[in-house]
C-alpha positions as CSV (number, residue, x, y, z in Angstrom):
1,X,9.7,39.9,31.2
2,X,13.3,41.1,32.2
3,X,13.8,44.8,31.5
4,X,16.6,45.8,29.3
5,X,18.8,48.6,30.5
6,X,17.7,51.2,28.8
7,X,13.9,50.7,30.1
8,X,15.3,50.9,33.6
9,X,15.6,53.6,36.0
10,X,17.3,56.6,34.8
11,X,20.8,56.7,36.3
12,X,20.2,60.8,37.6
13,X,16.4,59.2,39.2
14,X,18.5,56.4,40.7
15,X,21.3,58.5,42.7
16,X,18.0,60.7,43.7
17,X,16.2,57.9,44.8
18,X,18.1,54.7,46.0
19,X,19.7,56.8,48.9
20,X,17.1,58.9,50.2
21,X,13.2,57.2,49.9
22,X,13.8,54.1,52.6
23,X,15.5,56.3,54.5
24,X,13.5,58.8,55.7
25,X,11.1,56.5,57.6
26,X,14.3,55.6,59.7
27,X,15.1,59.2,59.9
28,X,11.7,59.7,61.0
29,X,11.4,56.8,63.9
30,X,15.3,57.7,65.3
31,X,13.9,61.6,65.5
32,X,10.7,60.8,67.1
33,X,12.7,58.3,69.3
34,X,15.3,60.7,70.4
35,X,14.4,64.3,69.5
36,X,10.8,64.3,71.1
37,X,11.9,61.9,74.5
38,X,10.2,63.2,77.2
39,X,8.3,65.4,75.3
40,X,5.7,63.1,74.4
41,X,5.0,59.1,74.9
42,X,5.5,57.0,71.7
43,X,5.7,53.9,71.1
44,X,8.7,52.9,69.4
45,X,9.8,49.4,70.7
46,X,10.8,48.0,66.9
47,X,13.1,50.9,65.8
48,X,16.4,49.7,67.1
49,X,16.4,46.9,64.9
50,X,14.8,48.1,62.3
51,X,17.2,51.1,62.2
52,X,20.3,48.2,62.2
53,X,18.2,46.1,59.3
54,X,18.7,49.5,56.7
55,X,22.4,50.3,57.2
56,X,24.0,49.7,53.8
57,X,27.2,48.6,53.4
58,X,30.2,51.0,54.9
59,X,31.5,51.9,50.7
60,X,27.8,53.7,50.9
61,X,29.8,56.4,53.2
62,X,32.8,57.1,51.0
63,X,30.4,57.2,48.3
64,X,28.0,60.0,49.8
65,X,31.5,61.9,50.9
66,X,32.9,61.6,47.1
67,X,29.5,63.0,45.8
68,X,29.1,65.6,48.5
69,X,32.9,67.4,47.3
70,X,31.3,66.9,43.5
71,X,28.1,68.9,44.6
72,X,29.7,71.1,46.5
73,X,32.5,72.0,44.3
74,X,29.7,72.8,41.9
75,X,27.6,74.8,44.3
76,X,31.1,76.7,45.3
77,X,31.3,77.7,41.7
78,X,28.2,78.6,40.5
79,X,26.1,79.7,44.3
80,X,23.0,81.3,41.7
81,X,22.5,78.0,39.8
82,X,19.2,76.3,41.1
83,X,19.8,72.7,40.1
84,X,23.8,73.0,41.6
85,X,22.0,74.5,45.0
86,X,19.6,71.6,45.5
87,X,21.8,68.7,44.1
88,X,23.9,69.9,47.1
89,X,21.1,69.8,49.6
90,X,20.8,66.0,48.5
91,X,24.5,65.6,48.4
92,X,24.5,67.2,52.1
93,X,21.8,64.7,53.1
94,X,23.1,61.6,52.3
95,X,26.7,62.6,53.8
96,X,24.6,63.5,57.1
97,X,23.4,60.0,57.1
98,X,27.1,58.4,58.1
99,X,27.8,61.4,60.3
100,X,29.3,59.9,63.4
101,X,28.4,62.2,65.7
102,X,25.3,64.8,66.2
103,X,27.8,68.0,65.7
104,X,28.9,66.8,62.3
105,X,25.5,65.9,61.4
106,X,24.1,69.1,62.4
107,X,26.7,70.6,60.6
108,X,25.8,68.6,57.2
109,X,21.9,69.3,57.4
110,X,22.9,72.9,58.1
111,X,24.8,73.2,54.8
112,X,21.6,71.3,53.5
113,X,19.0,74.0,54.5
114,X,21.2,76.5,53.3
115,X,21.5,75.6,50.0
116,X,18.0,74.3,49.7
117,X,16.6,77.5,50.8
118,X,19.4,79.4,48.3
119,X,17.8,77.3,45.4
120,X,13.9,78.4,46.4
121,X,16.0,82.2,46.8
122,X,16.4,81.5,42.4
123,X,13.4,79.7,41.7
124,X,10.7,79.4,44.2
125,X,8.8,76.7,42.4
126,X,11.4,74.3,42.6
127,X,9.9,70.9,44.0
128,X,13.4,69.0,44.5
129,X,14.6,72.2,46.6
130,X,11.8,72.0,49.0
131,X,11.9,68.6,49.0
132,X,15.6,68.1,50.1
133,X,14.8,71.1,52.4
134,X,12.6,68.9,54.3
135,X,14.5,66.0,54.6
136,X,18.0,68.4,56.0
137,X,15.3,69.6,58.8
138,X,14.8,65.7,59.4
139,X,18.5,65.5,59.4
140,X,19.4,68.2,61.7
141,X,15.8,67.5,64.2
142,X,17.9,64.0,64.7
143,X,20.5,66.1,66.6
144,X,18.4,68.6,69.1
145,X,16.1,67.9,72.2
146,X,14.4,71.4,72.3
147,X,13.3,72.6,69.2
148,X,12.6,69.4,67.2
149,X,8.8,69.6,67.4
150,X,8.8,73.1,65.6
151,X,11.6,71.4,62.6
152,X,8.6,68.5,62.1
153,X,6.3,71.5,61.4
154,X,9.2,72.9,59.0
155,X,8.8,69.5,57.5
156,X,5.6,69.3,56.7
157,X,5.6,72.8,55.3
158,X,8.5,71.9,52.6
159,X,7.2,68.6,51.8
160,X,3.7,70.4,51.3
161,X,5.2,72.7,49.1
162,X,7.0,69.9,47.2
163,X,3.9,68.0,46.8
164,X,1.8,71.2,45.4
165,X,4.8,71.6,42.6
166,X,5.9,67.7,41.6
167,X,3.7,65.1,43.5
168,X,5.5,62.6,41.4
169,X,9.1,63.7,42.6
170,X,10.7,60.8,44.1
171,X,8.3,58.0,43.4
172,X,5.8,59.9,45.3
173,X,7.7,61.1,47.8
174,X,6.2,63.8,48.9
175,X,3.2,62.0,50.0
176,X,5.0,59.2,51.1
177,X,6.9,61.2,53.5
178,X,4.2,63.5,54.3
179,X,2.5,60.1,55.2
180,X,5.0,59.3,57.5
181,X,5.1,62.6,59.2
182,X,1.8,62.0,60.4
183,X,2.0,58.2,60.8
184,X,5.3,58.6,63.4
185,X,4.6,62.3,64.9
186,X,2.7,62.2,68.5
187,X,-1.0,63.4,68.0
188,X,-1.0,65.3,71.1
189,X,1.4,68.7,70.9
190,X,2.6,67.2,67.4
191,X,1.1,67.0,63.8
192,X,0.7,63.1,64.4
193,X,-3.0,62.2,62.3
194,X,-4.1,58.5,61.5
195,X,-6.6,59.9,58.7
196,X,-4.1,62.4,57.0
197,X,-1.3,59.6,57.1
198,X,-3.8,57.2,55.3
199,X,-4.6,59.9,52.8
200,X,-1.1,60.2,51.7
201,X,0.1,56.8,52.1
202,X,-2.5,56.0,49.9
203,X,-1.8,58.3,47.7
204,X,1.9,57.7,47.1
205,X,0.6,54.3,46.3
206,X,-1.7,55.6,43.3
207,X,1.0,57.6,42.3
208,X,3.9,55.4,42.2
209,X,2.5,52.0,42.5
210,X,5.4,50.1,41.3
211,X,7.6,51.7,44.1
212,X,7.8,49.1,46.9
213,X,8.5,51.3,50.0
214,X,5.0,53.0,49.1
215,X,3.0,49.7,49.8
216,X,5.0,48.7,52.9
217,X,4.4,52.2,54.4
218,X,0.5,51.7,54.2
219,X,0.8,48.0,54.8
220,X,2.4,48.7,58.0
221,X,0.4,51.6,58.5
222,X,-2.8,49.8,58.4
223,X,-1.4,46.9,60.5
224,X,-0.5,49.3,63.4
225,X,-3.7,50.4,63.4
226,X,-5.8,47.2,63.5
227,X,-7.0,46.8,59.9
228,X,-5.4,43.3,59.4
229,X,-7.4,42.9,55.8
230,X,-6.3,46.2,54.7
231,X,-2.6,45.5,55.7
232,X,-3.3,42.1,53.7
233,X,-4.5,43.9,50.6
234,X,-1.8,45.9,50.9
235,X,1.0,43.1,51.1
236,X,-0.3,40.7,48.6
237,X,0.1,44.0,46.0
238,X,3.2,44.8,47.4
239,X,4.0,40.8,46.5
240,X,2.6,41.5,43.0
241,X,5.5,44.2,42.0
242,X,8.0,42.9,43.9
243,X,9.8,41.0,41.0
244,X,9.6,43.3,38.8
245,X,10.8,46.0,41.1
246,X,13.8,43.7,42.2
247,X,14.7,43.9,37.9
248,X,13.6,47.9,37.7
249,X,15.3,49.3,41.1
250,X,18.8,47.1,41.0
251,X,23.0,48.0,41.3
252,X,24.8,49.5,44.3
253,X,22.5,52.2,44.8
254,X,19.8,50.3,45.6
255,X,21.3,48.3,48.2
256,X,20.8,50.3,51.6
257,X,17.0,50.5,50.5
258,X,16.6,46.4,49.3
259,X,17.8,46.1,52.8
260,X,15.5,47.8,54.7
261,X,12.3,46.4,52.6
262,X,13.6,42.7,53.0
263,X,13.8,42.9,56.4
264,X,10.7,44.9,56.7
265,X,8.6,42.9,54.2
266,X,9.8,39.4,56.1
267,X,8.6,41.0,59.3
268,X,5.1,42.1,58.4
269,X,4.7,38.2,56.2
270,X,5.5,37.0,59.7
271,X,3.0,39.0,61.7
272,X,0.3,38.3,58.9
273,X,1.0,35.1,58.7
274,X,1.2,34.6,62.7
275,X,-2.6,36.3,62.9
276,X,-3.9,33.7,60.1
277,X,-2.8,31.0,61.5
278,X,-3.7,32.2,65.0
279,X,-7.5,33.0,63.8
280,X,-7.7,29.9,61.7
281,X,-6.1,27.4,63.6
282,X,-5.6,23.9,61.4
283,X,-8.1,20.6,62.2
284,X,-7.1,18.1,64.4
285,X,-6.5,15.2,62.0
């Protein structure tokens, strides 16, 4: 059954959401590819193209910059106002994303953390500032060598703290991202755990189950590690929402992340699809 508008997406959840939840798993695999080099050996061979498959289309950037002066007009006129300090912390994060250089970016997720941590200074209970304080650390570990392995920690302290107040923030996505911290992160001189990244993957699933990028993260999840059934499971529910997600998550906003899970969905089909075959090979005639 089609959805009408007014049983879709709140237009305030779909700002929060379209830009930010399939992005932080690219944020994640261009840190761990660049930040931690040489501090650690990871493998990390897909992440060129699947960082190329989730760019949205160039109007996304003068989008983010129009909305970034909005929020931070705001901020500049009321600095004690908890909900004008975070909305810039997610205005600063999604401007970071089309920074063209590591200086500006830096600069971006800097104003991020500031503000973030200015909204926990008003009300330390607030789940969306600790949340968007996490993802500005992502943002500015993207730009460092030295350091990033103690801003993944940061990380996984704020998204901790976001999950204790509003596990349902963002479809989930403090477990999703918490999931993804441990799924990406090295396990040696990092935070990196297979059994703490199924825990939350799965999680994020239970709580948000109609949210596509949940089941791709623990489908892919489970097919990195070997557990081809459980990355099956995990696709053929993904499969089960999907059309009803395409009606519930639609319009400009949700471009950059339709992207990435197209690409990422045909990908694992393929590789499923490629073990089937391969383990059930069809009869000679």
């Amino acid at each position: 059954m089609q959805m009408t508008a007014s049983a879709r997406v709140p237009r305030h959840r779909v700002r929060q959401a379209g830009r930010d939840a399939a992005r932080l798993r690219m944020l994640l695999i261009m840190l761990l590819a660049g930040g931690l080099q040489g501090v650690c050996a990871f493998d990390l061979t897909e992440a060129p193209d699947a960082f190329r498959a989730s760019q949205p289309p160039a109007s996304f950037a003068v989008r983010a910059a129009e909305r970034f002066a909005v929020a931070q007009a705001r901020f500049a006129t009321a600095p004690t106002n908890v909900t004008a300090a975070w909305e810039f912390a997610r205005a600063a994060f999604d401007c970071a994303e089309f920074a063209t250089n590591n200086t500006e970016r830096a600069a971006l997720a800097e104003q991020g953390i500031a503000a973030a941590r200015q909204a926990l200074t008003g009300d330390s209970n607030c789940a969306p500032a600790h949340y968007y304080l996490g993802m500005n650390l992502g943002q500015l570990a993207r730009t460092r060598t030295l350091g990033a392995l103690r801003l993944v920690s940061d990380m996984e302290r704020a998204f901790k703290a976001a999950r204790a107040l509003d596990a349902h923030f963002d479809f989930a996505g403090p477990d999703r991202n918490l999931g993804l911290l441990y799924l990406q992160a090295p396990s040696i001189g990092s935070i990196g755990d297979r059994k703490k990244a199924r825990q939350h993957l799965q999680r994020a699933v239970e709580l948000a189950p109609d949210y596509p990028e949940n089941h791709l993260n623990l489908a892919e999840a489970l097919w990195k590690w070997g557990d081809r059934d459980g990355a099956l499971r995990a696709f053929t529910a993904l499969d089960e929402i999907w059309p009803q997600a395409r009606l519930r998550f639609d319009g400009p906003d949700w471009e950059a992340a339709w992207a990435d899970w197209t690409a990422r969905r045909q990908r694992l089909d393929e590789q499923l699809h490629h073990a089937l075959r391969r383990e059930r090979p069809p009869k000679p005639r």
